[in-house]
C-alpha positions in Angstrom: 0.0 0.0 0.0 1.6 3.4 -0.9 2.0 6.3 1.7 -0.3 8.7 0.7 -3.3 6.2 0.6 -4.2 6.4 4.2 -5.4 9.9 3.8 -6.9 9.1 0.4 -10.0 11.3 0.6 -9.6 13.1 3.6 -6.3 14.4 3.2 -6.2 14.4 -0.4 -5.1 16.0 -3.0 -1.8 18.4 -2.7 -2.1 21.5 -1.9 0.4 24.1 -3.5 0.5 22.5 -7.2 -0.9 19.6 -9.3 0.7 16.6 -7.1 -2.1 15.3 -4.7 -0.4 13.4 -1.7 -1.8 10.8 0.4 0.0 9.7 2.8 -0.1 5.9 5.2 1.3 4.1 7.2 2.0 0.2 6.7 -0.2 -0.4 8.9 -3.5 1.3 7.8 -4.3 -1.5 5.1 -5.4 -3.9 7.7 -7.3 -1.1 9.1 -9.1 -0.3 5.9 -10.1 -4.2 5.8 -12.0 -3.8 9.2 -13.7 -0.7 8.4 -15.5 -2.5 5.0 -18.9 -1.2 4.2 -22.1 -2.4 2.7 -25.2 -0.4 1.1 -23.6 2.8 1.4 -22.8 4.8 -1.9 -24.6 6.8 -3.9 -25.5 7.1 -7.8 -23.0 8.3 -9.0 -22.7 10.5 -12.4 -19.3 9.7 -14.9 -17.4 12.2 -15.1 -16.9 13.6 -17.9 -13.4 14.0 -18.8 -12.0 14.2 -22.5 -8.8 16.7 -23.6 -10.3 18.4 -25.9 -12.8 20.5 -22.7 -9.5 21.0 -21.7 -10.1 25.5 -20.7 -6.8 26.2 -18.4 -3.7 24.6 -17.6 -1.8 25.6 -14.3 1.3 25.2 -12.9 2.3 25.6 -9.4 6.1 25.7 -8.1 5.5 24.3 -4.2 8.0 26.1 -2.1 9.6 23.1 -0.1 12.0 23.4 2.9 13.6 20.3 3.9 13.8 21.0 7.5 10.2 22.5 7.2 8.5 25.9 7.3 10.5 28.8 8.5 9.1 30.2 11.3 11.6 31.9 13.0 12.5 36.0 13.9 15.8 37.9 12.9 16.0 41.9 12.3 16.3 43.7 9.4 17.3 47.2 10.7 15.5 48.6 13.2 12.4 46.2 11.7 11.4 42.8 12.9 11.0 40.0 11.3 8.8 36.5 11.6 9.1 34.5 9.2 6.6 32.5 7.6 7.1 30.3 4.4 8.3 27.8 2.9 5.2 25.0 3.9 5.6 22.2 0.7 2.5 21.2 -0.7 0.7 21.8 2.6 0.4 25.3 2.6 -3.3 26.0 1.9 -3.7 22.8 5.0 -1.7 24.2 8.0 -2.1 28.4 6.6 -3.9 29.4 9.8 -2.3 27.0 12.5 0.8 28.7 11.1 -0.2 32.2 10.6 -1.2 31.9 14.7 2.2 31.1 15.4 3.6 33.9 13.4 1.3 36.3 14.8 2.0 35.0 18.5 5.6 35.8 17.8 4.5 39.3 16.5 2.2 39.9 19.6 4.9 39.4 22.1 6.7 42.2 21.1 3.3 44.5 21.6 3.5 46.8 18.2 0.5 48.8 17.4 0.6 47.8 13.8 2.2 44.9 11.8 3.0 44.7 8.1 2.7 41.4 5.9 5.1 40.4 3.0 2.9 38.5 0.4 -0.6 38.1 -0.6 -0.8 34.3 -1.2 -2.9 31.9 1.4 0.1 32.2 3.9 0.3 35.8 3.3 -3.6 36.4 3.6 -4.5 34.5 7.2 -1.3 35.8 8.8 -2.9 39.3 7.9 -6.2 38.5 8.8 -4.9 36.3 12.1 -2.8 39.9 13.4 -6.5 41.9 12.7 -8.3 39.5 14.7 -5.2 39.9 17.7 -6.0 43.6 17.1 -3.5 44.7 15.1 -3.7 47.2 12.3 -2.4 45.6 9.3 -1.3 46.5 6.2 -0.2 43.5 3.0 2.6 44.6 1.0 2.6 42.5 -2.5 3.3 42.4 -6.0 0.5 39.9 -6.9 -2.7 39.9 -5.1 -4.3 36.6 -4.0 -5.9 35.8 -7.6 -2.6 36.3 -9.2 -0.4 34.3 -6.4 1.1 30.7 -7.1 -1.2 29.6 -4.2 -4.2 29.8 -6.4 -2.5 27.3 -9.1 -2.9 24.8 -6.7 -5.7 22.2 -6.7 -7.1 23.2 -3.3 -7.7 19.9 -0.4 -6.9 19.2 2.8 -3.3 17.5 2.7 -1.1 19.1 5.7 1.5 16.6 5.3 2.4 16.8 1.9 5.8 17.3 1.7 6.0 19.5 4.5 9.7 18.2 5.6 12.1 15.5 5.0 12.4 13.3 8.5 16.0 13.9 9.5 16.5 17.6 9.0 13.5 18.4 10.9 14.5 16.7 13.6 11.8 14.9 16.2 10.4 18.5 17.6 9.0 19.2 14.0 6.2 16.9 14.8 4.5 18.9 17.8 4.8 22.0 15.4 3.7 20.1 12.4 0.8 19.0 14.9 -0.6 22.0 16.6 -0.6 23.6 13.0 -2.7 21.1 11.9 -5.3 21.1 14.5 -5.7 25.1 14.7 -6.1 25.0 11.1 -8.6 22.1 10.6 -10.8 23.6 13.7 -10.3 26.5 11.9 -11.6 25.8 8.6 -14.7 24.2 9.9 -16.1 28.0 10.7 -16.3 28.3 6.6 -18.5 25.1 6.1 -21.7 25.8 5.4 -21.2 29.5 4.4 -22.7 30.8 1.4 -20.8 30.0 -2.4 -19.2 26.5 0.2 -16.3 28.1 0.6 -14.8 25.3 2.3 -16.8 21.8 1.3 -16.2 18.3 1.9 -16.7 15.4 -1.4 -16.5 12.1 -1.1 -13.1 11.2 -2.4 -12.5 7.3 -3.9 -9.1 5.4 -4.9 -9.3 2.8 -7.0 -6.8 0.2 -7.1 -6.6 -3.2 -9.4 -5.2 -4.9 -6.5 -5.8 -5.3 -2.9 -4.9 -2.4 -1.2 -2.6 -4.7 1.5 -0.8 -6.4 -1.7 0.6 -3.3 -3.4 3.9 -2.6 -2.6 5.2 1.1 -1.4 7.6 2.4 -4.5 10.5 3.5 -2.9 10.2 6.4 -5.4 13.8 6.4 -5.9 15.6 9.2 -8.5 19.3 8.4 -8.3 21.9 7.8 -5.6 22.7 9.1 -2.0 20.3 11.5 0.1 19.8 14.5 1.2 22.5 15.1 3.4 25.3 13.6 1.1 23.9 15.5 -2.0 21.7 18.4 -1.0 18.6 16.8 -3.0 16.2 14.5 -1.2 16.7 11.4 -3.2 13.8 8.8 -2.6 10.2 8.6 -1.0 11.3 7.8 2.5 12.8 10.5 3.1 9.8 12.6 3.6 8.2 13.2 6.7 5.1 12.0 7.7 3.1 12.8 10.6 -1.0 12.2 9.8 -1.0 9.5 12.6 -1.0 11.8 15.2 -4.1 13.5 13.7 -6.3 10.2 13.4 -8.3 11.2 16.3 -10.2 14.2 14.5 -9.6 13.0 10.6 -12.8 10.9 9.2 -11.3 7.8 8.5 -11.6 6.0 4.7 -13.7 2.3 4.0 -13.2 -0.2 1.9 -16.0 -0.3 -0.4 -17.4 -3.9 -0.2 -17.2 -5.5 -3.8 -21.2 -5.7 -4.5 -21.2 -1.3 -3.6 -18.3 -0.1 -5.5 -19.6 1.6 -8.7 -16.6 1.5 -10.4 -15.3 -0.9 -13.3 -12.2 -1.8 -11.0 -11.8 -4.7 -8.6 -11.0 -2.3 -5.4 -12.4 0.7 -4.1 -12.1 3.0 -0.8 -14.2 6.0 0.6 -13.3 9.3 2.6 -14.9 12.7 3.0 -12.1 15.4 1.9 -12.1 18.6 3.0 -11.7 21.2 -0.3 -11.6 24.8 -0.5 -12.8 26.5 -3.6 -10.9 29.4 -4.5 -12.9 32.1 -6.1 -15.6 31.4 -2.7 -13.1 31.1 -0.3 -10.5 34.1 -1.6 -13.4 36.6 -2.0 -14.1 36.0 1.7 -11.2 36.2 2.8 -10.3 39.5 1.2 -13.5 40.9 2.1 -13.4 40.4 5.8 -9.4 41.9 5.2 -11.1 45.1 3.9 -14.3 45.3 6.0 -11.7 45.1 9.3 -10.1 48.0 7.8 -7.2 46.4 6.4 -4.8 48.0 3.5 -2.7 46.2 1.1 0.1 48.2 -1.0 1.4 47.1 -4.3 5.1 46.6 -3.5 7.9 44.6 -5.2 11.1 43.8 -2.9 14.3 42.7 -4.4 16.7 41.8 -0.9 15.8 42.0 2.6 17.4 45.7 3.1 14.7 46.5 0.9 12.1 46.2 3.8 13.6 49.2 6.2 11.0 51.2 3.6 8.1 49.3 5.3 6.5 51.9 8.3 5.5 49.2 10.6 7.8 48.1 13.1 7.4 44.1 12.5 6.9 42.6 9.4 5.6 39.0 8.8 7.5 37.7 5.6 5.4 35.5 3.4 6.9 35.5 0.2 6.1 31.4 -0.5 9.1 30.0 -3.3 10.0 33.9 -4.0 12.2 33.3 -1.0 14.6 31.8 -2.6 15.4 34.6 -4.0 13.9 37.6 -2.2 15.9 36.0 0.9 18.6 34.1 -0.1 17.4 30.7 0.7 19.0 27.9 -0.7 17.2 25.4 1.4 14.2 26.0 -0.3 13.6 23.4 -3.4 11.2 23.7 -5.9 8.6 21.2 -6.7 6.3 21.2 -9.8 2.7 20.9 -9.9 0.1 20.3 -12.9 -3.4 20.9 -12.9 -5.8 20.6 -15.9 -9.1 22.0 -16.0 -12.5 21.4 -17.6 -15.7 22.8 -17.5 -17.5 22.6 -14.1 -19.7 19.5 -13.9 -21.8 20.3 -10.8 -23.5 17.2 -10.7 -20.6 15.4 -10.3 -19.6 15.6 -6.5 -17.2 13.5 -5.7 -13.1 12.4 -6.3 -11.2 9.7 -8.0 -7.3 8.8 -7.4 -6.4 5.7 -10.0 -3.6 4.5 -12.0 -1.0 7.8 -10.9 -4.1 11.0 -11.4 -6.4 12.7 -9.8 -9.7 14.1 -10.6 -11.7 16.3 -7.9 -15.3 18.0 -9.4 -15.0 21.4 -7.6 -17.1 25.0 -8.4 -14.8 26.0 -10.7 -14.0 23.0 -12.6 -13.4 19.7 -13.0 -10.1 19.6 -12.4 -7.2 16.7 -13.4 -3.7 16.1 -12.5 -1.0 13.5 -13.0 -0.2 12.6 -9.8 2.5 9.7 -9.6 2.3 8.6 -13.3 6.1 7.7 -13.5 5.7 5.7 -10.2 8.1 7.8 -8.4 6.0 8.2 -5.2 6.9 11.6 -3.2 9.8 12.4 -5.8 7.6 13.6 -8.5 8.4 16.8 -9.4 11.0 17.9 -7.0 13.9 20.1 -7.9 11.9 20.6 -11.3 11.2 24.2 -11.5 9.7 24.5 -15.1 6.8 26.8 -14.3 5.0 26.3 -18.0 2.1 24.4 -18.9 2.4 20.8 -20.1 -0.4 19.6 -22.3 0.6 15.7 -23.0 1.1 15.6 -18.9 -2.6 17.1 -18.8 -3.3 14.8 -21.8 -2.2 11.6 -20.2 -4.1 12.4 -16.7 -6.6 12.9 -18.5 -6.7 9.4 -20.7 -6.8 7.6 -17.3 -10.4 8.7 -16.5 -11.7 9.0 -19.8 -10.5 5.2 -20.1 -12.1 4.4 -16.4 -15.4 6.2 -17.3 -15.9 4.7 -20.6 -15.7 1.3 -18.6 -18.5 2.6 -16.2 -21.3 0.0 -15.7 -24.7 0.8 -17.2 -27.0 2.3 -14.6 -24.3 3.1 -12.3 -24.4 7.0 -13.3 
């Protein structure tokens, strides 16, 4: 069983790009075998998914820190600054359980008004989690939130995606990684139910041709060595991953029993998975930004001396993959996402993992990415920073539903 299938549904789907990651444990196949259901699934409607509906391909460069997000406070001239980038492909999924650390850090030093480096998810709930501390705050950007790399990303819950390799974050990551988590998924459950469903839940399915205990974990490996003798993480267990300790509030996935799965392949699981659609969500959030009284300035910074021009006296720095240049950090490693987009198909609520792709119906589209189609686990797309669309990628994602759904038994939809 690979990693990311434990979270299949739940905490699916990548956040910051076109590479969805589920993440497991060994253990959680024996687990799904328990929790096998009867009588429970609904009609459900093929998609519809064929390149030529193709309308918008997007590509998303996830800003990846091997020893995880930076979170920590050094001065820049007589300003302050608390850092706060740099979260993988689990930005959108830990954004407020980080920006409350951030802005804890800021509130200890008891400033009147705080200033905010980037507009992006990160940038956004850091601003609006210093209004809500009482701060007056003020977003200085180049690109505002429609126009960010966080909106090329496909949107779900998955706070563990790539977040940090094991050994260079060291044991203590964990408790971080953890009370991020939690703020954030306590926090997002204030948005359900809100008009335009901001944040939603679907039913989320993987499919898989063989029992989900018999199929080995790829070790996902891309050449020799590791990260610490080559700078480059070089195979799937490297990454960290920490949705165990989670469990307790994350609805757990069933194995579909083999008279109720709908779909033309011989094994199926469940799990609601929390989504957030964009347009909904980042109108709200912008909105409550303004209505609190907040200001954003169109800015471009070049180097960190560049920030003495900012009037507040502490400045959180959300600048996502610009870092690496804006800041000088090397640590930071790109990693490419895809998504492909078709029409919206509104009566097609739900998700499919199968065969390497992903397909998730949301308000905006029907969206489809290639999401371990070489069988390189976790090591898809890392170090690749080509940020331009890829049509036979999208092409190819694509072909593995319009195959699936073209198998999908009469009466079924």
């Amino acid at each position: 069983m690979k990693r990311r299938d434990l979270f299949a549904g739940s905490l699916a789907f990548g956040t910051l790009g076109a590479r969805g990651m589920w993440h497991s444990v060994p253990a959680a196949a024996a687990a799904l075998q328990r929790t096998a259901v009867s009588g429970t699934v609904p009609r459900l409607v093929p998609m519809r998914a064929h390149a030529d509906q193709i309308t918008d391909i997007k590509v998303c460069l996830r800003p990846f820190r091997p020893a995880g997000p930076r979170l920590d406070v050094e001065r820049v001239g007589d300003k302050v600054v608390i850092h706060n980038y740099g979260h993988g492909g689990s930005g959108w999924s830990l954004s407020w359980g980080s920006a409350d650390i951030a802005v804890g850090k800021a509130a200890s030093l008891s400033p009147r008004r705080i200033a905010v480096v980037g507009c992006g998810v990160i940038g956004l709930t850091s601003a609006l989690s210093a209004q809500r501390a009482g701060f007056d705050v003020t977003i200085y950007t180049r690109d505002m939130l429609p126009h960010t790399r966080s909106v090329r990303a496909n949107g779900s819950w998955t706070p563990d995606s790539r977040i940090a390799l094991t050994a260079p974050a060291g044991p203590q990551f964990a408790e971080v990684w953890e009370q991020m988590a939690r703020y954030s998924w306590k926090a997002y459950r204030d948005y359900l139910g809100l008009p335009g469903n901001p944040i939603d839940f679907r039913d989320n399915y993987t499919l898989s041709d063989t029992p989900f205990d018999e199929a080995p974990e790829p070790e996902g490996r891309t050449g020799p060595g590791d990260y610490a003798s080559t700078g480059m993480p070089r195979a799937t267990s490297e990454f960290a991953t920490y949705g165990e300790r989670i469990r307790d509030i994350i609805p757990a996935p069933e194995l579909l029993a083999s008279q109720d799965n709908p779909f033309p392949v011989a094994h199926a699981q469940r799990a609601p998975m929390m989504m957030f659609n964009f347009g909904a969500y980042g109108h709200l959030l912008l909105s409550e930004f303004h209505q609190a009284g907040g200001r954003v300035v169109i800015r471009e910074f070049h180097t960190p001396a560049d920030m003495k021009s900012i009037a507040e006296p502490v400045i959180i720095n959300c600048p996502g993959y610009a870092a690496r240049d804006l800041w000088g950090d090397r640590t930071l490693i790109p990693v490419r996402g895809q998504t492909a987009w078709l029409p919206p198909q509104p009566d097609v609520a739900y998700g499919v993992e199968y065969r390497g792709a992903a397909a998730l119906s949301k308000s905006d589209g029907l969206m489809i990415q290639a999401v371990d189609l070489n069988d390189v686990g976790e090591m898809e797309g890392v170090g690749n920073s080509f940020e331009h669309a890829d049509r036979a990628e999208a092409e190819k994602a694509i072909a593995v539903f319009e195959n699936l759904f073209a198998r999908f038994p009469a009466g079924r939809g």
